[in-house]
C-alpha positions as CSV (number, residue, x, y, z in Angstrom):
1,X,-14.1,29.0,21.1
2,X,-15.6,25.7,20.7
3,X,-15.2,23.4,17.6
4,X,-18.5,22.4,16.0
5,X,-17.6,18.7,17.1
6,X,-17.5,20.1,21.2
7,X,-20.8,21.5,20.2
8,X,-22.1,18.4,18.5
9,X,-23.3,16.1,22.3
10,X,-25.4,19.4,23.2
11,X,-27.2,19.7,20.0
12,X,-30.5,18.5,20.3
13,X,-32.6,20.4,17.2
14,X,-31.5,21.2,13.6
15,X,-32.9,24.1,12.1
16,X,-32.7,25.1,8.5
17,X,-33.2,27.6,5.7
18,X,-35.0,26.2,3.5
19,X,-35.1,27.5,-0.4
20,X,-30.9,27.7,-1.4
21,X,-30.0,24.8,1.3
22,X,-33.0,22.3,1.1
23,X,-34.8,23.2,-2.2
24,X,-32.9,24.1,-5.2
25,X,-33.8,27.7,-5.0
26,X,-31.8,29.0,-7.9
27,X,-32.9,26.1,-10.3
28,X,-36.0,26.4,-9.4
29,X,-36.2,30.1,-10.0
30,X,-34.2,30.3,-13.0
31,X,-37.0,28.1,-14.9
32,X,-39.7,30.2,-13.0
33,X,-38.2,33.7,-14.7
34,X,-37.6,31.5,-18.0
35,X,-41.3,31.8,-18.2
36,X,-41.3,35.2,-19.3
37,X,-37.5,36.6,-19.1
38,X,-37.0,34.0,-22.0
39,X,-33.8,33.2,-23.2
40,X,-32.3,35.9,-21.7
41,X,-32.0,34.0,-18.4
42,X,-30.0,30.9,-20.6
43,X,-28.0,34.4,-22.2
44,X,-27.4,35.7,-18.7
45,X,-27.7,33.6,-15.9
46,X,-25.5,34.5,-13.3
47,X,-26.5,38.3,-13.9
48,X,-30.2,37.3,-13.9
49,X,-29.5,35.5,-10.6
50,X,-27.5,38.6,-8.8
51,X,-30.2,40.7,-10.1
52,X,-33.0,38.6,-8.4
53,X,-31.3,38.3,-5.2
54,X,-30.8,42.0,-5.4
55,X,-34.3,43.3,-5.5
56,X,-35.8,40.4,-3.6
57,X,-33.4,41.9,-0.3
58,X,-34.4,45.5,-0.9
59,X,-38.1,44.5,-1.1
60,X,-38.3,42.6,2.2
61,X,-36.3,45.3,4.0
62,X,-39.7,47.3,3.4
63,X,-42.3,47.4,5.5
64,X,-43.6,43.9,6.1
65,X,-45.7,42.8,3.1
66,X,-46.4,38.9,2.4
67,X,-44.3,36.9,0.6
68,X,-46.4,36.2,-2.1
69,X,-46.6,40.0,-2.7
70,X,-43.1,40.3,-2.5
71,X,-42.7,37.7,-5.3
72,X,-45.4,39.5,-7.4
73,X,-43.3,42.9,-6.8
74,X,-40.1,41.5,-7.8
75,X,-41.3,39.8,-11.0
76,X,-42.8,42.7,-12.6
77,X,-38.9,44.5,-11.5
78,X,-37.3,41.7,-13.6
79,X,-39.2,42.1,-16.3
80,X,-39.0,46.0,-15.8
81,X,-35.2,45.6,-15.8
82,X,-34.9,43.1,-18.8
83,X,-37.6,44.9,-20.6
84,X,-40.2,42.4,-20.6
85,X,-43.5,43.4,-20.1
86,X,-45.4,41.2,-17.0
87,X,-49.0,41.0,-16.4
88,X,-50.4,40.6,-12.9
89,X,-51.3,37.4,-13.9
90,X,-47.9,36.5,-14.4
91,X,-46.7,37.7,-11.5
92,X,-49.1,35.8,-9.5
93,X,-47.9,33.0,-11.0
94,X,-44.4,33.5,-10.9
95,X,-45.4,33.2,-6.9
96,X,-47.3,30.0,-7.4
97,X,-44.7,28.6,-9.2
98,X,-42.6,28.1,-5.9
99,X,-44.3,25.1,-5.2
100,X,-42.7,23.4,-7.7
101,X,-39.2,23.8,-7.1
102,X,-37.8,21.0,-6.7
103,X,-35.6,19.5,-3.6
104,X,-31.4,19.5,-4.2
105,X,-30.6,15.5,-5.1
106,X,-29.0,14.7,-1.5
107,X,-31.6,16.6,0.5
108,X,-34.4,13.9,1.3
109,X,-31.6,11.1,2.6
110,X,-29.8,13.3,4.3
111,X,-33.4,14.7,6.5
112,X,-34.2,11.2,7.0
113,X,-30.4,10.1,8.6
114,X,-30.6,13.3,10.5
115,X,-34.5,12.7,11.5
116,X,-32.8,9.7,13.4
117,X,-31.2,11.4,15.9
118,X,-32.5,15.4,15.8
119,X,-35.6,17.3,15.8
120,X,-36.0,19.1,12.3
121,X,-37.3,22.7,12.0
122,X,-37.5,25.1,9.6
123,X,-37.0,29.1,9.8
124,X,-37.6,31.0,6.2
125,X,-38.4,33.6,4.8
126,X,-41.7,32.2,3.0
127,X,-45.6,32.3,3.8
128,X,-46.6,29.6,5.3
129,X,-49.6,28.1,2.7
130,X,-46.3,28.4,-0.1
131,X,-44.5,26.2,1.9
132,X,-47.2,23.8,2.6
133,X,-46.9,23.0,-1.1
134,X,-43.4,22.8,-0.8
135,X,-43.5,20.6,1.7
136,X,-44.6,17.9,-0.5
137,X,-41.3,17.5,-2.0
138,X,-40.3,15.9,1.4
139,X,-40.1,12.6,2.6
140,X,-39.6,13.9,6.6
141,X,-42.1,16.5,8.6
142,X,-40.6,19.2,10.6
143,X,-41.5,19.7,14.1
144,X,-42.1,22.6,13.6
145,X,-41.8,25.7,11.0
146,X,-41.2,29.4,11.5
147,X,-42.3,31.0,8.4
148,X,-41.9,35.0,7.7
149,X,-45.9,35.7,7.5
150,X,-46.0,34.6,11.4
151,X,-43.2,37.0,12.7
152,X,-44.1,39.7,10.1
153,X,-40.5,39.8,9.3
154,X,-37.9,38.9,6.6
155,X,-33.9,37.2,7.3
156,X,-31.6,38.4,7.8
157,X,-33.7,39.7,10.8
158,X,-33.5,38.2,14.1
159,X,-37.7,37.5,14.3
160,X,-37.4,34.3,13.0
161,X,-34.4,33.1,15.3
162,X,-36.3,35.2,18.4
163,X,-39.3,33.3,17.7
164,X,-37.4,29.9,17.5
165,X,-36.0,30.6,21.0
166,X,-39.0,31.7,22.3
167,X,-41.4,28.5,21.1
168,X,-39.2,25.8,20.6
169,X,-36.0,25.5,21.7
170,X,-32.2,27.4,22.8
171,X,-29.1,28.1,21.3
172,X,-27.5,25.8,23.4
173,X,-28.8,23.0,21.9
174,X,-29.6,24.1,18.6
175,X,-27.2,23.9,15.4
176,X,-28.4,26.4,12.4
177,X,-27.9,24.9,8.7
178,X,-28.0,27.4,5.9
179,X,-26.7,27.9,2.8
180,X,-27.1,32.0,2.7
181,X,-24.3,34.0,5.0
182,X,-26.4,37.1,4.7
183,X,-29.4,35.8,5.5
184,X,-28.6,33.2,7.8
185,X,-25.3,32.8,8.9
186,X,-25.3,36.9,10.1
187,X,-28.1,36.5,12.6
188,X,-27.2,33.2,13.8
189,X,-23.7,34.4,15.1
190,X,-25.5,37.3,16.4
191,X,-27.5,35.2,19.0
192,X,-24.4,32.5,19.3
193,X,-26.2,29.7,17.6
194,X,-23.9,27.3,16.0
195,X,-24.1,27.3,12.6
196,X,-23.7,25.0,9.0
197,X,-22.8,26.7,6.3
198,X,-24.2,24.5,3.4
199,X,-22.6,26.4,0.4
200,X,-24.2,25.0,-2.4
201,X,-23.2,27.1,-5.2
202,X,-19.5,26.8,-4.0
203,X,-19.6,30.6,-2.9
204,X,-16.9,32.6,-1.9
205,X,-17.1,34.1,1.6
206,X,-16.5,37.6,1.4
207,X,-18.6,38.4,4.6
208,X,-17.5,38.5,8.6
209,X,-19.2,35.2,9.1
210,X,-17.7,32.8,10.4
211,X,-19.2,29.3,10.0
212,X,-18.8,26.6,12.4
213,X,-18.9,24.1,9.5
214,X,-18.6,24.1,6.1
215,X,-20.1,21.4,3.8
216,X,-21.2,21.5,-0.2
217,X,-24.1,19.6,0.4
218,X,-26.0,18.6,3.3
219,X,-25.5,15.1,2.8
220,X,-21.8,15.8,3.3
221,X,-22.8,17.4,6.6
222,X,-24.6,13.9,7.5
223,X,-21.7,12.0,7.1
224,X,-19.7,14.5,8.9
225,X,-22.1,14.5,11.9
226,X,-22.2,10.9,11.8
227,X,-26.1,9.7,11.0
């Protein structure tokens, strides 16, 4: 099996989650729920979190709805859980609140070293006019984006990587930079797709993935790939 440095001549196109590995998703989301959860997210954070994660996953293994829905769905489940009431109008604005989330510290320098030498994309499991406001917080445009309202899918699915393949490039050439194994790092070792294992939250890996790479931020992964 080849090292990610073998790999690293052939690679022509980066690809990359985007909210966990880019954007500071569980910062960001944290001070979203604080909204209305209140102090209990200060009280019980990493049980918050794990709770989140949890009923976001079980929603998008439904049949496809929008992100935006799913967002709605999940908020009024938190509060359901944590026995805080929310209103439809704040769940709608617990969705519009993603735009605000803010990019991790390294992320914009480490885009524009890898800009240099790579095209940029980005496949996630987000509706595309969310992520237009997300994409604000960057100082780089992608080449392209895969977002989960144009397969009609949600990671860990393969939709997102098919459609990738399909429009814009091969796993040859192509190195996969994410910071979830479950959503990310599964499907990519299903289609052989090297992948980056940005692990941001200094994770455990209790999973069968096996990363090419591993790196705590992605500016670490710059460095390491030379840019």
């Amino acid at each position: 099996m080849e090292t990610l440095e073998q790999r690293l001549p052939r690679i022509t196109t980066i690809t990359f989650d985007c909210y966990g590995t880019l954007i500071d998703w569980k910062g960001g989301l944290c001070a979203s729920l604080r909204a209305w959860l209140g102090d209990v997210v200060d009280q019980r954070e990493a049980d918050v979190f794990a709770t989140y994660v949890a009923i976001e996953a079980e929603e998008e293994s439904k049949p496809f709805r929008c992100y935006r829905d799913i967002l709605s769905i999940v908020a009024k489940r938190m509060g359901a859980r944590y026995g805080v009431p929310v209103t439809d109008e704040q769940a709608a604005a617990f969705a519009d609140s993603l735009t605000a989330w803010k990019p991790f510290p390294d992320t914009n320098g480490a885009l524009a070293r890898l800009k240099r030498r790579y095209r940029l994309g980005v496949l996630s499991n987000i509706d595309r006019d969310l992520f237009e406001g997300t994409c604000e917080h960057f100082d780089v445009t992608f080449d392209f984006v895969v977002s989960a309202d144009a397969v009609k899918s949600y990671k860990p699915g393969l939709a997102h990587f098919q459609e990738y393949l399909h429009q814009h490039g091969d796993a040859e050439s192509t190195l996969h930079v994410a910071q979830s194994l479950f959503h990310d790092g599964g499907p990519a070792a299903q289609l052989s797709l090297a992948y980056v294992w940005i692990n941001r939250y200094n994770q455990r890996n209790g999973t069968t993935v096996r990363p090419d790479a591993e790196f705590a931020t992605l500016a670490a992964m710059a460095d390491a790939v030379g840019v």
